[in-house]
C-alpha positions in Angstrom: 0.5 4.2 17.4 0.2 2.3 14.3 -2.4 2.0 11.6 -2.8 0.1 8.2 -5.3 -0.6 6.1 -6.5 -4.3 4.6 -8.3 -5.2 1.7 -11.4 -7.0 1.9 -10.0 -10.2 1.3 -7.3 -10.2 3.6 -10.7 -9.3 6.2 -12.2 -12.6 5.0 -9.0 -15.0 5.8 -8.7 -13.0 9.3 -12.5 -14.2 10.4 -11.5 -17.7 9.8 -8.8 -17.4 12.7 -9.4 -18.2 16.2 -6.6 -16.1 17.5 -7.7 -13.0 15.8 -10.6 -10.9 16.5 -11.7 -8.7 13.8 -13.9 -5.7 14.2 -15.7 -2.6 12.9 -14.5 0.3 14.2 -18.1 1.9 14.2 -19.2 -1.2 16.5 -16.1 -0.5 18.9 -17.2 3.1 19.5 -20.9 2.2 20.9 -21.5 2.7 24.7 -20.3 -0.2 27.1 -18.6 -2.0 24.3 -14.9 -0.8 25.8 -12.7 1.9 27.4 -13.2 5.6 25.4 -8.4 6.1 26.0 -8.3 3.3 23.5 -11.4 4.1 20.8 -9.8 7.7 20.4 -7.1 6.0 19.2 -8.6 3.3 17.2 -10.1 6.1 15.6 -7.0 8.5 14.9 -5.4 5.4 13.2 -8.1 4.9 11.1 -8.4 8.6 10.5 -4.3 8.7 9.2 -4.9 5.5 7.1 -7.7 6.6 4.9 -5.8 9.9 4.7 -2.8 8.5 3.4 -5.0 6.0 1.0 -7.3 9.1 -0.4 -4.0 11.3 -0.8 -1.2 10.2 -3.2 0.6 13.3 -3.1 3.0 14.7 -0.7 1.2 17.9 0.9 4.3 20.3 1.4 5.9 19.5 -2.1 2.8 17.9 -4.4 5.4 15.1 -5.5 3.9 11.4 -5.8 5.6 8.9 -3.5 8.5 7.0 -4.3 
């Protein structure tokens, strides 16, 4: 699995591509709109990325990242 997280303007130049299809993950998760094996982990990667952007310390040592 792999997860990252984009600012707002890096959103805006993806909806200008045609071979890119950009969506919210809330939208993703509604009934008929796609398989539930792949929306759990849609959601677990955004879960770890908005960990990792909310935390700037290591949580076993409490030491910043390098």
């Amino acid at each position: 699995m792999f997860g990252m997280g984009i600012g707002a303007a890096a959103v805006e130049k993806l909806l200008t591509r045609q071979d890119v299809a950009v969506s919210e993950l809330r939208g993703m998760a509604m009934p008929g709109r796609g398989a539930a094996r792949p929306a759990l982990g849609n959601r677990n990667g955004k879960s770890m990325v908005s960990w990792h952007q909310r935390h700037g310390f290591c949580a076993n040592c409490g030491r910043a990242p390098r």
